[in-house]
C-alpha positions as CSV (number, residue, x, y, z in Angstrom):
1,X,12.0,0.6,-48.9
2,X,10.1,2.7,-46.5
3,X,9.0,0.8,-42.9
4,X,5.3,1.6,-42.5
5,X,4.3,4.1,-39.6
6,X,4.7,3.7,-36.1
7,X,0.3,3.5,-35.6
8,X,0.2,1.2,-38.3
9,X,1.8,-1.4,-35.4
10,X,-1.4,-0.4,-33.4
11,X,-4.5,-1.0,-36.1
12,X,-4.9,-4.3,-34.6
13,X,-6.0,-2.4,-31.3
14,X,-8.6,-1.1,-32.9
15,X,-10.8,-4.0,-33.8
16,X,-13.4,-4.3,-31.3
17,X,-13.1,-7.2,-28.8
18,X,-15.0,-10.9,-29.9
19,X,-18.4,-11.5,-28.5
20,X,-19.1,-15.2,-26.8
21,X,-17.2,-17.6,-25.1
22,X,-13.8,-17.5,-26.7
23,X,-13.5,-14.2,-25.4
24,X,-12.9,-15.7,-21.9
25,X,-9.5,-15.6,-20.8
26,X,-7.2,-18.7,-20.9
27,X,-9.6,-20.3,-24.0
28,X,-8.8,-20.6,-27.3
29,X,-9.0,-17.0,-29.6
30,X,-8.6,-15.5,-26.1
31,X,-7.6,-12.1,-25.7
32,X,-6.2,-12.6,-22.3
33,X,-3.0,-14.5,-22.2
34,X,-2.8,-17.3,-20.3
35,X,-0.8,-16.4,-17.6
36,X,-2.7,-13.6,-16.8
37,X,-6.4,-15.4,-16.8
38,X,-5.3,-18.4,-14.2
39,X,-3.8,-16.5,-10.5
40,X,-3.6,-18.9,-7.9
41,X,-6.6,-21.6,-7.0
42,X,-7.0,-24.1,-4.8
43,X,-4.5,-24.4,-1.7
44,X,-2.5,-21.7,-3.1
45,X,-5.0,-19.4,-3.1
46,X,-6.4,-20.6,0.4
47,X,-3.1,-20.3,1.5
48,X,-2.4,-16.6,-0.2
49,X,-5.6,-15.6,1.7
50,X,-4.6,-17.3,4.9
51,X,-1.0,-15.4,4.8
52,X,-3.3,-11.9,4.1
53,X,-5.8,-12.5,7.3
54,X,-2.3,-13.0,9.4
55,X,-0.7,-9.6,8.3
56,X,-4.1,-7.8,8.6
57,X,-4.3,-9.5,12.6
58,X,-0.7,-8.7,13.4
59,X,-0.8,-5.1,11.6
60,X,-3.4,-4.5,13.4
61,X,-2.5,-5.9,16.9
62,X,0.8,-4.1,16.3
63,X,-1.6,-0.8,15.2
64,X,-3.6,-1.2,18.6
65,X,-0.5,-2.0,20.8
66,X,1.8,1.3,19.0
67,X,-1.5,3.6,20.4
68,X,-1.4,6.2,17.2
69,X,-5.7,6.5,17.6
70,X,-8.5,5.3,16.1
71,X,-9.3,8.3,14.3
72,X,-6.1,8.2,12.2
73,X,-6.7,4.7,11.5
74,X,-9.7,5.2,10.2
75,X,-9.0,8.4,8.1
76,X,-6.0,6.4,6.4
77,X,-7.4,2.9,6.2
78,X,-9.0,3.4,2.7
79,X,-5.7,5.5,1.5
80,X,-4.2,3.0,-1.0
81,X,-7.4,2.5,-2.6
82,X,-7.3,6.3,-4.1
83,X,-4.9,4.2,-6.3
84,X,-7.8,3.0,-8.4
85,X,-8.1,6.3,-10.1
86,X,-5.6,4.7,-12.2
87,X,-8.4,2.7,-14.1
88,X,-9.7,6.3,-15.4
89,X,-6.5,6.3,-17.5
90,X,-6.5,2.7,-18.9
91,X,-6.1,-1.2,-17.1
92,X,-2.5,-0.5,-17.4
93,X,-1.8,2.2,-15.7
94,X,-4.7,1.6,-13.1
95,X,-3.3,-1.7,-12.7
96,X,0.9,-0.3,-12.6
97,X,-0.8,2.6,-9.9
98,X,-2.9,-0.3,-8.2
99,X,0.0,-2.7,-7.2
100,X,2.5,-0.2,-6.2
101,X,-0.2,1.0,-3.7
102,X,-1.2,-2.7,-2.6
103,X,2.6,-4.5,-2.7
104,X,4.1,-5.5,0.6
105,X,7.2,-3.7,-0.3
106,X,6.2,0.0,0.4
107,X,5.1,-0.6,3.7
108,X,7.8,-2.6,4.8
109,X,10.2,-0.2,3.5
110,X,8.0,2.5,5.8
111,X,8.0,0.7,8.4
112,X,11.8,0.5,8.7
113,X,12.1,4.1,8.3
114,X,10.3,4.7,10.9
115,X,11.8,2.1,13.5
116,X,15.4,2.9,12.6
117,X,14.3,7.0,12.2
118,X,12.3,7.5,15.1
119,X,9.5,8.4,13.5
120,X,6.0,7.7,14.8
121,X,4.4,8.6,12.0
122,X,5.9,7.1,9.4
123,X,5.2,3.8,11.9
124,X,1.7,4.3,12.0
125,X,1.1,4.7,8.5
126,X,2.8,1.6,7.6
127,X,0.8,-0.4,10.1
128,X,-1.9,1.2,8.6
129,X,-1.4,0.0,5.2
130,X,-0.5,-3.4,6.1
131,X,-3.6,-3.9,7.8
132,X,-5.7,-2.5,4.5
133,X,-3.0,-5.1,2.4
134,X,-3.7,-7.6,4.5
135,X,-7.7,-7.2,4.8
136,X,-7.5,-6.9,0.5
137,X,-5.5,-10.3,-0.2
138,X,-7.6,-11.8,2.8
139,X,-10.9,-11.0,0.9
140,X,-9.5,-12.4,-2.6
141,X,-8.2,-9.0,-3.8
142,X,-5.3,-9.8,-5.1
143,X,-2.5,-7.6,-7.4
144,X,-3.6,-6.7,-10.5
145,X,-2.8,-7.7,-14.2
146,X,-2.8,-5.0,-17.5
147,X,-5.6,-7.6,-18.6
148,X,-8.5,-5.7,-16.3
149,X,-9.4,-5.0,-12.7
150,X,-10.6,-8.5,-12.3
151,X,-7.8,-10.5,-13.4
152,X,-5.8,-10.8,-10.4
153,X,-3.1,-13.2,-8.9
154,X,-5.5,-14.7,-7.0
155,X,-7.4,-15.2,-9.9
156,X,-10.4,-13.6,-10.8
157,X,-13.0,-11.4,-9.1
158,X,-16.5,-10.5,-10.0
159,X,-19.5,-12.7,-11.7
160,X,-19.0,-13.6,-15.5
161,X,-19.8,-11.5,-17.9
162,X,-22.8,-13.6,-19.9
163,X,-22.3,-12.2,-23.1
């Protein structure tokens, strides 16, 4: 007995989306799973926000105290947002491209690189992307899920689609 082709797996994808309210994530004949439509609400979220506003005010502080310039802070501030380009090639990949660029973890990692290194640079930049981190979770931007730019894990951003 023959298995049937590898698209054949993938016909489902084709059928164009539901229209009306059970399209909305987390209800029932949702498309979104439910995991992916909640993110954090209430105190969690208020608290998710607080902890961004903190790192953007000490990466800054630390910024202003370091002396790197103005100027290079505000060339590279809006860096890690070149990471939404991603979304040309899909909400996978533009969100995989998007929470590499917008995860604590790189400029941490930076930032010890430059402190044990020596290296000024590599020091500012972090800073620099800590503060834009920081400023994104403190607005409600939070990491991103495959489901869409809007589905985050703070939950989501944007008015409701009406249709």
């Amino acid at each position: 007995m023959r298995s049937p082709p590898v698209s054949a797996h993938f016909v489902a994808l084709r059928q164009p989306l539901p229209r009306g309210r059970d399209q909305w994530p987390g209800e029932a004949g949702s498309t979104v799973p439910q995991a992916q439509s909640v993110g954090a609400a209430g105190g969690v979220r208020a608290l998710l926000r607080i902890e961004g506003a903190a790192v953007f005010a000490v990466a800054l502080a630390a910024y202003a105290q370091f002396g790197a310039g103005w100027g290079t802070f505000a060339l590279w501030l809006l860096v890690p947002d070149l990471s939404l380009l991603g979304y040309l090639a899909g909400p996978r990949v533009g969100a995989l491209l998007y929470n590499a660029a917008h995860s604590y973890a790189g400029p941490v990692l930076l930032l010890a690189l430059g402190l044990f290194a020596a290296m000024p640079w590599a020091v500012a930049g972090s800073l620099i992307w800590l503060v834009h981190i920081g400023l994104d979770r403190a607005l409600g931007y939070g990491l991103k899920y495959a489901a869409g730019f809007a589905f985050t894990h703070l939950g989501r951003i944007g008015k409701a689609d009406p249709w």
